[in-house]
C-alpha positions as a Markdown table, in Angstrom:
| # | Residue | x | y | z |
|---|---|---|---|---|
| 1 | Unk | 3.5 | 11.0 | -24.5 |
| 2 | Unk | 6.4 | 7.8 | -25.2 |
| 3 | Unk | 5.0 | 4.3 | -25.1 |
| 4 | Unk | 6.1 | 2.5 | -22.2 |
| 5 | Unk | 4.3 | -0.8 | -23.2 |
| 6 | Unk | 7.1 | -3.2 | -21.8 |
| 7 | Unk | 7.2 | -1.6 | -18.5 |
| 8 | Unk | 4.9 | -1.7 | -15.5 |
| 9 | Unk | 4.0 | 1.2 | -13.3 |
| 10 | Unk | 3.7 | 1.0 | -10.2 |
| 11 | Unk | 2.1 | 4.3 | -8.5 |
| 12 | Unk | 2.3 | 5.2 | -4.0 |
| 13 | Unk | 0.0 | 7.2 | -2.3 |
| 14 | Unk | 1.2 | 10.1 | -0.4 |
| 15 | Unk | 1.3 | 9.2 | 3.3 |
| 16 | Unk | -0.9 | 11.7 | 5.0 |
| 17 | Unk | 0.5 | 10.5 | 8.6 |
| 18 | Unk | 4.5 | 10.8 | 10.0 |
| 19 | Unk | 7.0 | 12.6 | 8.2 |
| 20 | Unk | 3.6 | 12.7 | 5.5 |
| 21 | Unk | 1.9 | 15.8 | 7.5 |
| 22 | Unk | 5.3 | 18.1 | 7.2 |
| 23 | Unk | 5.4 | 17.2 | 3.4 |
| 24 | Unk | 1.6 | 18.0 | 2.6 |
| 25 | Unk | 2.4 | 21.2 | 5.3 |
| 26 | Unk | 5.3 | 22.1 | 3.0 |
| 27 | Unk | 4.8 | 20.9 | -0.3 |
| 28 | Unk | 1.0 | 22.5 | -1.4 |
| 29 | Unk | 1.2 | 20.5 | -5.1 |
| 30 | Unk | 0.7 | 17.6 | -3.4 |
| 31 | Unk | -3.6 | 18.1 | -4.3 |
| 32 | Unk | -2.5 | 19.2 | -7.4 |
| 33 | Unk | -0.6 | 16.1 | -8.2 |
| 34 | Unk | -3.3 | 13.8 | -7.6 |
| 35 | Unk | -5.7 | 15.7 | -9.3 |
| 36 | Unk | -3.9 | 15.6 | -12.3 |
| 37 | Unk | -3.5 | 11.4 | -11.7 |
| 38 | Unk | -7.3 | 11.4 | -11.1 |
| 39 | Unk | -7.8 | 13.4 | -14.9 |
| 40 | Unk | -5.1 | 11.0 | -16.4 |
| 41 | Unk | -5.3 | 7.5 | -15.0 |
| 42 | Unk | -7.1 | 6.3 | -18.5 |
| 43 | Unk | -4.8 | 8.0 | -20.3 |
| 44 | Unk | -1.9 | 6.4 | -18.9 |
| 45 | Unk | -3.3 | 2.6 | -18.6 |
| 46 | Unk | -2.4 | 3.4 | -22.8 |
| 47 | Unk | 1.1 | 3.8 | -21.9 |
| 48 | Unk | 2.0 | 1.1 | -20.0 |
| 49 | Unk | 1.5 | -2.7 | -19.5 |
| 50 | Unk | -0.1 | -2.8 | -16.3 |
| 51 | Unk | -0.6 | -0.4 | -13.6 |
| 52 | Unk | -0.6 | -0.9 | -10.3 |
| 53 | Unk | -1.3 | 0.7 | -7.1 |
| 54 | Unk | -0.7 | 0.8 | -3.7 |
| 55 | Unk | -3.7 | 0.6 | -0.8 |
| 56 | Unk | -3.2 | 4.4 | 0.1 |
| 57 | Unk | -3.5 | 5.3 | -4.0 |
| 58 | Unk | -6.2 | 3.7 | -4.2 |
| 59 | Unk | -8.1 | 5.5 | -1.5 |
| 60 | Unk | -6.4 | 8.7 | -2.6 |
| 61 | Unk | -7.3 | 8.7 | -6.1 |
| 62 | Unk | -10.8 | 7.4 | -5.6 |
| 63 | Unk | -10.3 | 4.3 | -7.5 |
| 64 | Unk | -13.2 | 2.2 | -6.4 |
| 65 | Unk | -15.1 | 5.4 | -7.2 |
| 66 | Unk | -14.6 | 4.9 | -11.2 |
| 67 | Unk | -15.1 | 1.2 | -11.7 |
| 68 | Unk | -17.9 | -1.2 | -12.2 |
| 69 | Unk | -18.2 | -3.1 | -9.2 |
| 70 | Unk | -17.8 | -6.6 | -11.2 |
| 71 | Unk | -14.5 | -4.5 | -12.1 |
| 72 | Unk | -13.6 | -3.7 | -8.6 |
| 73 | Unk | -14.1 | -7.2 | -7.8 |
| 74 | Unk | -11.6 | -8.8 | -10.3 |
| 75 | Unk | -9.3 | -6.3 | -10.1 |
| 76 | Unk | -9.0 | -5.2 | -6.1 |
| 77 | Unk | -6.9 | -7.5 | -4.4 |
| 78 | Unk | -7.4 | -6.3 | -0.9 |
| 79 | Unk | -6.5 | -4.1 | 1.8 |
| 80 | Unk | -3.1 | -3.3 | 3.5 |
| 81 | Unk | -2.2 | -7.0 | 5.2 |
| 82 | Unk | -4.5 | -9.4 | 4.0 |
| 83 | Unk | -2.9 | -10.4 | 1.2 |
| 84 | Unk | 0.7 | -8.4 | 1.4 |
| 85 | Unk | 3.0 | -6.9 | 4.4 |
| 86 | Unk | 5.6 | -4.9 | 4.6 |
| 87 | Unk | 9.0 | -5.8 | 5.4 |
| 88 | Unk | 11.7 | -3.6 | 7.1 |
| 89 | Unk | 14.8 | -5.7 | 6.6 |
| 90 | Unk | 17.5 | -3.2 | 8.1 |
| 91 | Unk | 15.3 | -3.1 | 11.2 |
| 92 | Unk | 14.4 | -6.6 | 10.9 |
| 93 | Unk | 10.5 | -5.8 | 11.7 |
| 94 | Unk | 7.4 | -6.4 | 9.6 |
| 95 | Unk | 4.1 | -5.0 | 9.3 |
| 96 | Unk | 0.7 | -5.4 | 8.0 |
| 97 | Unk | 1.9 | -2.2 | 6.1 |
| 98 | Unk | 4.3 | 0.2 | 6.1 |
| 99 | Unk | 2.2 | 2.7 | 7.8 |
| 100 | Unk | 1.7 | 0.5 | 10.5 |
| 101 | Unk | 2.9 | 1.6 | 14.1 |
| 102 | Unk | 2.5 | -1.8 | 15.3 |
| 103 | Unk | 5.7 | -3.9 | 14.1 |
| 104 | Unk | 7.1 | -7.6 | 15.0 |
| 105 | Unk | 10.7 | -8.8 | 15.1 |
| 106 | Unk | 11.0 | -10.4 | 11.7 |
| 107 | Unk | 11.9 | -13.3 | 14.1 |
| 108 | Unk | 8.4 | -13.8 | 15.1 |
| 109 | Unk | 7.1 | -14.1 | 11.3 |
| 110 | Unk | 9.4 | -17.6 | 10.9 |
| 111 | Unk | 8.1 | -18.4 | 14.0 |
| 112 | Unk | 4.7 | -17.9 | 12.7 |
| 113 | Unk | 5.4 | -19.8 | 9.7 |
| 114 | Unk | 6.0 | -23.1 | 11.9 |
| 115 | Unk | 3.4 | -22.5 | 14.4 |
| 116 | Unk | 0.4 | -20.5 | 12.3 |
| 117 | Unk | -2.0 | -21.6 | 15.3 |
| 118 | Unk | -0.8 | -18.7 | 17.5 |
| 119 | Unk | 1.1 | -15.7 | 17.9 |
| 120 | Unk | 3.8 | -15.2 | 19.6 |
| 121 | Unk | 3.9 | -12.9 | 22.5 |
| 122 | Unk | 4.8 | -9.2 | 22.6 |
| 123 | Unk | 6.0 | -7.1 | 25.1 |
| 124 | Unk | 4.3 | -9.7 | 27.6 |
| 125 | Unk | 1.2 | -9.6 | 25.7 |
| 126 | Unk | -0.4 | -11.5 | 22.8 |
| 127 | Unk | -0.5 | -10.0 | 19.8 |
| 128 | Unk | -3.0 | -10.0 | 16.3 |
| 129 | Unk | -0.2 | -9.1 | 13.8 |
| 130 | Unk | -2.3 | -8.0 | 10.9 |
| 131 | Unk | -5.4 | -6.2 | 12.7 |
């Protein structure tokens, strides 16, 4: 395999949920594929800078499973919305994730941003944006 050693890689899980269950339906390999990342994840950490992966990779390819915990600890940087969210821009909604059903006007996030005390309302009804 080519060296890749000034470029980072960044690997997605396979939504299992959504449009996700018609793929897996349709699409068989899908097992296969992630088989073959599971037998080849050392192999390519050679190839490229850094690797990174998404929170549903992680759990797919059973990351946690093949690292120290010390590792897991310096290396994990935490679930789907503690630390990241996702961002729909042409619907102008984010999320705690992108497989989130629960999404907010991106509105409400700059009005979160100036009043991080409380959360806007929803609907009528309060709201915990990333629970």
């Amino acid at each position: 395999m080519r060296t890749h050693k000034n470029l980072n890689l960044l690997i997605l899980g396979y939504k299992d949920d959504g449009r996700g269950i018609a793929y897996h339906a349709a699409h068989k390999e899908v097992e296969r594929k992630l088989r073959w990342f599971r037998d080849h994840m050392i192999d390519l950490s050679d190839l490229f800078r850094s690797i990174c992966f998404d929170d549903l990779s992680v759990r797919q390819l059973g990351l946690k499973d093949n690292l120290s915990e010390q590792a897991w600890k310096q290396l994990y940087m935490g679930g789907d919305g503690e630390f990241t969210m996702c961002e729909d821009l042409v619907k102008g909604e984010f999320a705690a994730s992108s497989v989130k059903i629960f999404r907010t006007d991106i509105r409400s996030l700059f009005w979160l941003i100036n009043n991080p005390a409380s959360c806007p309302p929803q609907n009528g009804q309060t709201c915990e944006i990333f629970s």
